[in-house]
N, CA, C and O atoms as a GROMACS GRO file, in nm:
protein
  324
    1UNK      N    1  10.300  10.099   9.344
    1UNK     CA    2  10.200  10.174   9.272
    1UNK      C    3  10.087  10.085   9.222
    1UNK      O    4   9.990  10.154   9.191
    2UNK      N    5  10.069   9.966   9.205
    2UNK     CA    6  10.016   9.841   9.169
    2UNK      C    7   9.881   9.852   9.220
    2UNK      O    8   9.771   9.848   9.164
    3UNK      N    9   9.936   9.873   9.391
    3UNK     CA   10   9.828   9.856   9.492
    3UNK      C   11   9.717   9.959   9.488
    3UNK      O   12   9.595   9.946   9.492
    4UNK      N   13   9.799  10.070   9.478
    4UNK     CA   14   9.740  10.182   9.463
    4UNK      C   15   9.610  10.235   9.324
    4UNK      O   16   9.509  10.306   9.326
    5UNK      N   17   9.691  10.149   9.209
    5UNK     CA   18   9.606  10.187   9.116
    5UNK      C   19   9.505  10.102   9.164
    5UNK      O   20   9.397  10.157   9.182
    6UNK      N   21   9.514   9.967   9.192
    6UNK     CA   22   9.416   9.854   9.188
    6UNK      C   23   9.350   9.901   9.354
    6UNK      O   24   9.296   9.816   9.425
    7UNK      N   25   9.360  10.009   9.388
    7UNK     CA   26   9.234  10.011   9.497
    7UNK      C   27   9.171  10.142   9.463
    7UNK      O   28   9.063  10.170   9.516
    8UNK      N   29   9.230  10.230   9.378
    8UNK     CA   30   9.152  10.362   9.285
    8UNK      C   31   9.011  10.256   9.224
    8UNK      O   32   8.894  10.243   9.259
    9UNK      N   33   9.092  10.196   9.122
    9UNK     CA   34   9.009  10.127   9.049
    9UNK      C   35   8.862  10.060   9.136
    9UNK      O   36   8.745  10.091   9.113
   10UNK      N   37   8.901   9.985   9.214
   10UNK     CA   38   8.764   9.938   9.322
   10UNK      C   39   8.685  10.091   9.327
   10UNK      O   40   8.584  10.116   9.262
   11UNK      N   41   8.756  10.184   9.418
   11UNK     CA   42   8.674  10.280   9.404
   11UNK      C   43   8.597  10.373   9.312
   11UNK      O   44   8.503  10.446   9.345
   12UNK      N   45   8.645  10.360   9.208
   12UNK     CA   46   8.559  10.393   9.083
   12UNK      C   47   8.502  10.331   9.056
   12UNK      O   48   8.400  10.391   9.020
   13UNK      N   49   8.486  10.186   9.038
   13UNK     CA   50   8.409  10.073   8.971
   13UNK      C   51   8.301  10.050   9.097
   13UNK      O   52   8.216   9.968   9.061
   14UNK      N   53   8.285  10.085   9.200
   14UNK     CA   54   8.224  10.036   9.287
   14UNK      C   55   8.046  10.116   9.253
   14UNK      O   56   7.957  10.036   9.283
   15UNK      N   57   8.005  10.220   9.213
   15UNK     CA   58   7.894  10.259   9.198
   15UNK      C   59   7.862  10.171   9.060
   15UNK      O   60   7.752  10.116   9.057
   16UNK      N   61   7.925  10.159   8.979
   16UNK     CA   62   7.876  10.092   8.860
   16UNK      C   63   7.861   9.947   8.912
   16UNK      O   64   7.756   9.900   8.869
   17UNK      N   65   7.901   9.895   8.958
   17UNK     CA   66   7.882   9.751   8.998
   17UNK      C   67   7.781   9.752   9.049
   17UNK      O   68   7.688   9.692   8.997
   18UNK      N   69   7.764   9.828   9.182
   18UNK     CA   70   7.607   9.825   9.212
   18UNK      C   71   7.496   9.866   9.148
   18UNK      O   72   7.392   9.801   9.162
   19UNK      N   73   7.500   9.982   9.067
   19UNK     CA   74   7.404   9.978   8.963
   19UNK      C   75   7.369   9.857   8.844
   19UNK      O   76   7.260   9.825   8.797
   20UNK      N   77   7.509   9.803   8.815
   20UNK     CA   78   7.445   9.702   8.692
   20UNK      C   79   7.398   9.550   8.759
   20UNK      O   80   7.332   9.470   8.693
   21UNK      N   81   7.442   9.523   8.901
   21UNK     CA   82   7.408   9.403   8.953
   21UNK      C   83   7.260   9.434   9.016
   21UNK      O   84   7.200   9.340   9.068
   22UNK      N   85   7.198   9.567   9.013
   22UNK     CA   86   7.085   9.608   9.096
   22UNK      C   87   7.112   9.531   9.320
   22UNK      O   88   7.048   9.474   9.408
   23UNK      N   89   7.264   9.598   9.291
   23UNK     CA   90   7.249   9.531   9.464
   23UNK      C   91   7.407   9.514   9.397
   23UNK      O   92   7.448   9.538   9.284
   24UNK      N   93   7.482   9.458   9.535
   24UNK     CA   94   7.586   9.423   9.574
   24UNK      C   95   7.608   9.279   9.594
   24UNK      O   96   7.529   9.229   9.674
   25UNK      N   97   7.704   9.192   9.536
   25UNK     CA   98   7.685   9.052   9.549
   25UNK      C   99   7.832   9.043   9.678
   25UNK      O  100   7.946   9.084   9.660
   26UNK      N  101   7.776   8.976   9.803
   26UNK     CA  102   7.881   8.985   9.911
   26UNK      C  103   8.024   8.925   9.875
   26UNK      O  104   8.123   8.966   9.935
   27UNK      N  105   8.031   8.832   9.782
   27UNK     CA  106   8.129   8.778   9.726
   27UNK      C  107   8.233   8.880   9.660
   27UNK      O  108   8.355   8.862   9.654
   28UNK      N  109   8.153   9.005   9.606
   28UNK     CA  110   8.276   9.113   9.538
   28UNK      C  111   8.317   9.198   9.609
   28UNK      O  112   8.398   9.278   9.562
   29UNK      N  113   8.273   9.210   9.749
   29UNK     CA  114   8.374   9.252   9.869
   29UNK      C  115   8.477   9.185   9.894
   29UNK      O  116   8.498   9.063   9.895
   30UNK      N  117   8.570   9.315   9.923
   30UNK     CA  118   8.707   9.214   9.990
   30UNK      C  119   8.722   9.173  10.151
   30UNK      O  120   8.686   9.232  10.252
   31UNK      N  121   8.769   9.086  10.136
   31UNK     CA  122   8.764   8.947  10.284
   31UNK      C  123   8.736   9.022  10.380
   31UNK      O  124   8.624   8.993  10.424
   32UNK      N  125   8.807   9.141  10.458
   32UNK     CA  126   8.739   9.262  10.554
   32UNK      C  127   8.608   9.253  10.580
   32UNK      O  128   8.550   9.200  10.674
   33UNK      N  129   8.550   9.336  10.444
   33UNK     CA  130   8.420   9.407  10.487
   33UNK      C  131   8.277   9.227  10.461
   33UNK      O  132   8.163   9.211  10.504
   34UNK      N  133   8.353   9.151  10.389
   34UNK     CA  134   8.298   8.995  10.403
   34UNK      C  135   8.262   8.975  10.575
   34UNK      O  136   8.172   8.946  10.654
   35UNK      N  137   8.387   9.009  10.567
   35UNK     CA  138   8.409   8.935  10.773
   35UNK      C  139   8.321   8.992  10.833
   35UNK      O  140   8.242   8.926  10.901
   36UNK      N  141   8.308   9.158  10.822
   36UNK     CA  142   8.242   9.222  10.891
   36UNK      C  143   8.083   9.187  10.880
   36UNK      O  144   8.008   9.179  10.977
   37UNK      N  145   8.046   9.168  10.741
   37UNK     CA  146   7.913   9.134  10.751
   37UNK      C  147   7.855   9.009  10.793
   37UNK      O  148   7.737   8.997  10.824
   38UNK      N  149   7.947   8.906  10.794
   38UNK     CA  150   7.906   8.779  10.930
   38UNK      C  151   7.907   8.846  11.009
   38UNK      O  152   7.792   8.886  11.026
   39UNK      N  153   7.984   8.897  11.090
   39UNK     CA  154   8.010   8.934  11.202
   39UNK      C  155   7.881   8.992  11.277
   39UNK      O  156   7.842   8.959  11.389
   40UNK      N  157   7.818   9.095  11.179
   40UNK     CA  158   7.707   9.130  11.192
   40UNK      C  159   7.528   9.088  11.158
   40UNK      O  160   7.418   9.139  11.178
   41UNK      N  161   7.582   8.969  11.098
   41UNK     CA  162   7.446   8.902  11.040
   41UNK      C  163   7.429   8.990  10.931
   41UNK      O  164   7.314   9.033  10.924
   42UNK      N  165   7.489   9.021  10.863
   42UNK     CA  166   7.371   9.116  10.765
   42UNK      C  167   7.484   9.073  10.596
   42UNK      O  168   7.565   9.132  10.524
   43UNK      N  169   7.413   8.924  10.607
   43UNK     CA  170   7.495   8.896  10.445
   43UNK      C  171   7.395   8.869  10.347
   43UNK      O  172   7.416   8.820  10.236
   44UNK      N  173   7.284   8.905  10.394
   44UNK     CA  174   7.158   8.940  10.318
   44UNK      C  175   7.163   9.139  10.254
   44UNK      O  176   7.109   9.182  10.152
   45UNK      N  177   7.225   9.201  10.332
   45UNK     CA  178   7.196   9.321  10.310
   45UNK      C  179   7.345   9.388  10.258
   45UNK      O  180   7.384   9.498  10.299
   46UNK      N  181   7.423   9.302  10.160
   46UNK     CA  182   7.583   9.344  10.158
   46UNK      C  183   7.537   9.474  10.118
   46UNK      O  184   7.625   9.552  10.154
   47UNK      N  185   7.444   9.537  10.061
   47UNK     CA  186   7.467   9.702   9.978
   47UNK      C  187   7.546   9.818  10.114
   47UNK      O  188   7.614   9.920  10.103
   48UNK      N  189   7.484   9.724  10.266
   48UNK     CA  190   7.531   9.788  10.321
   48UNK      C  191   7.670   9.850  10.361
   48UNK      O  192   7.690   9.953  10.426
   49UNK      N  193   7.787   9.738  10.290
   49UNK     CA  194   7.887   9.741  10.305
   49UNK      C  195   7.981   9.786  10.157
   49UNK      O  196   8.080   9.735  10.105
   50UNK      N  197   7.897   9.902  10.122
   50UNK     CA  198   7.979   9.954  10.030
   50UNK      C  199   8.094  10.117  10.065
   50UNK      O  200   8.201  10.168  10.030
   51UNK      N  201   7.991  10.137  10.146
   51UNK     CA  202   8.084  10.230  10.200
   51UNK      C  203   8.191  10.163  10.249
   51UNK      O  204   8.288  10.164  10.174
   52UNK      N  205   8.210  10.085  10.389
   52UNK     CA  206   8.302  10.003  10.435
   52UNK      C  207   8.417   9.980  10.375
   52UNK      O  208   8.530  10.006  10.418
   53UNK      N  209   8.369   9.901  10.211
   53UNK     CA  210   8.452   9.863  10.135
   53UNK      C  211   8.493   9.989  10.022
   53UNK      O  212   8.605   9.968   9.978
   54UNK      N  213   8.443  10.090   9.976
   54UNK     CA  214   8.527  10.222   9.962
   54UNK      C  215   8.669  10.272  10.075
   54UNK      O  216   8.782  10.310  10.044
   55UNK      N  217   8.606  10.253  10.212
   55UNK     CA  218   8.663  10.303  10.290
   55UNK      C  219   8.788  10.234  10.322
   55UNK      O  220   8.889  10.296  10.356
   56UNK      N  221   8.784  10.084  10.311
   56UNK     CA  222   8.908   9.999  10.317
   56UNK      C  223   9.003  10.021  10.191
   56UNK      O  224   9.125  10.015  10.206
   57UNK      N  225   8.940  10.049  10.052
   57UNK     CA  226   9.014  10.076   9.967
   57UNK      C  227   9.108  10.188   9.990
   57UNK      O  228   9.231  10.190   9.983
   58UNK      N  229   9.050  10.251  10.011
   58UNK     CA  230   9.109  10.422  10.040
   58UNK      C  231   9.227  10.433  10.129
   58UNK      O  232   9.324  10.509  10.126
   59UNK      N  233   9.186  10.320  10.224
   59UNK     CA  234   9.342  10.273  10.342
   59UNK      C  235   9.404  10.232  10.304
   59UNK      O  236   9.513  10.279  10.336
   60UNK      N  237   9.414  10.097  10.189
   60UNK     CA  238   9.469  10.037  10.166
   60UNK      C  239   9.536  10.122  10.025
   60UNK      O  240   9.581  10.039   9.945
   61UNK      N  241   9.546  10.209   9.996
   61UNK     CA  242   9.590  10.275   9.910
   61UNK      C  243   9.712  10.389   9.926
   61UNK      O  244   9.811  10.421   9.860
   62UNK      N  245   9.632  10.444  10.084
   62UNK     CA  246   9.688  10.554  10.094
   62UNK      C  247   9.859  10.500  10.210
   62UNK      O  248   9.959  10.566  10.238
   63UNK      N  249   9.817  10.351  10.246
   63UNK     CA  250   9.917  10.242  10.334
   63UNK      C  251  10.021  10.243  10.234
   63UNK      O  252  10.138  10.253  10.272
   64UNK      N  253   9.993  10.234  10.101
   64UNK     CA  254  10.059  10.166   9.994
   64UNK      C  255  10.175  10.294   9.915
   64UNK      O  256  10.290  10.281   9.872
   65UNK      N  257  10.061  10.444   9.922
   65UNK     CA  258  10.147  10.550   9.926
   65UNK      C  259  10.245  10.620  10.035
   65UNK      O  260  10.336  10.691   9.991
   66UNK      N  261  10.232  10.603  10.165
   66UNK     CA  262  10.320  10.588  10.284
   66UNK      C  263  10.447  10.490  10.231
   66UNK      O  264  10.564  10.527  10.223
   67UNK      N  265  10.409  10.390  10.205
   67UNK     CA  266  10.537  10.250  10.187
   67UNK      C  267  10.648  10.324  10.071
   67UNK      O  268  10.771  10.330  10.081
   68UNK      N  269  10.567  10.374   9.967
   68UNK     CA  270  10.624  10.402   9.836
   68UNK      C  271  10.690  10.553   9.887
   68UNK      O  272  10.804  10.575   9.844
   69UNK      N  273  10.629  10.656   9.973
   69UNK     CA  274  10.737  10.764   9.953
   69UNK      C  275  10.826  10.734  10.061
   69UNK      O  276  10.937  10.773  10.026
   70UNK      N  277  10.831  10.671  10.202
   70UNK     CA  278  10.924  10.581  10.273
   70UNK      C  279  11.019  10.543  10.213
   70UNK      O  280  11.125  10.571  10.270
   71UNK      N  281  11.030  10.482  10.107
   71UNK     CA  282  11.152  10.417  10.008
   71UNK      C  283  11.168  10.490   9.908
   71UNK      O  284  11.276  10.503   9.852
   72UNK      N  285  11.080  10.539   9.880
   72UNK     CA  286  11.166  10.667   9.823
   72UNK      C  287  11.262  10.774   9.880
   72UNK      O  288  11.371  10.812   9.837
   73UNK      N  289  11.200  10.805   9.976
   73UNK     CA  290  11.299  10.888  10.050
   73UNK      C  291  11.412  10.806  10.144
   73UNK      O  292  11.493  10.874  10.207
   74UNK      N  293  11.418  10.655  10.151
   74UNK     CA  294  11.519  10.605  10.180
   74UNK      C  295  11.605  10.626  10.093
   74UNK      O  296  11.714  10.673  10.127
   75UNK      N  297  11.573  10.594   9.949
   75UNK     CA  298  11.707  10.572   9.848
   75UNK      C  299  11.755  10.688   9.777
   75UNK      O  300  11.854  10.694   9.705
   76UNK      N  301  11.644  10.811   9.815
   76UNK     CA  302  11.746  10.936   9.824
   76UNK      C  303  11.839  10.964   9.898
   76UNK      O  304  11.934  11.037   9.868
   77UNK      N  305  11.818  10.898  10.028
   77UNK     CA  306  11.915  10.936  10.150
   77UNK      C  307  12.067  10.828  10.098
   77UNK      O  308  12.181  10.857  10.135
   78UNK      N  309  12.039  10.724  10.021
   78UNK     CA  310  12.157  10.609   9.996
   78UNK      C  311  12.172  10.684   9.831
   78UNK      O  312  12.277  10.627   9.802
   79UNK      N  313  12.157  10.726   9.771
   79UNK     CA  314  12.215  10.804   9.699
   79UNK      C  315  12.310  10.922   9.723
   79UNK      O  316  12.416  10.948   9.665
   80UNK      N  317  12.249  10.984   9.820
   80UNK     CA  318  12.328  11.120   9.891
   80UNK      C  319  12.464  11.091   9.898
   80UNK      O  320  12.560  11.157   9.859
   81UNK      N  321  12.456  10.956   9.968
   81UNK     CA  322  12.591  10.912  10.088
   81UNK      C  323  12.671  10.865  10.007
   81UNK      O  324  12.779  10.821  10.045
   0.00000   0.00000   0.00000
């Protein structure tokens, strides 16, 4: 649940960050959407990679809720037995 809160959180905090920094500093992306913007030349223009980095949060959250009801519903099944 850790993961989960701590990638809600990115996604909420992410419009306020760009509003109070006036822009996106590429450094407060995570390593992903970093990579991606070498990748693409554009580490002059990180605002572009805010969606990106919403969008990785959102995976990486919803990866984290898969894992958690997986084991949950394992140790119902080892309770049963």
């Amino acid at each position: 649940m850790f993961q989960v809160n701590l990638s809600l959180k990115v996604l909420r905090e992410m419009p306020q960050r760009a509003e109070d920094a006036k822009g996106v500093a590429l450094v407060t992306l995570s390593k992903d959407c970093q990579e991606l913007a070498f990748r693409c030349d554009c580490t002059s223009l990180s605002y572009l990679f805010i969606l990106p980095e919403c969008y990785h949060a959102a995976r990486q959250a919803l990866a984290s809720l898969r894992i958690w009801l997986s084991e949950d519903t394992k140790y119902n099944d080892f309770i049963q037995t």
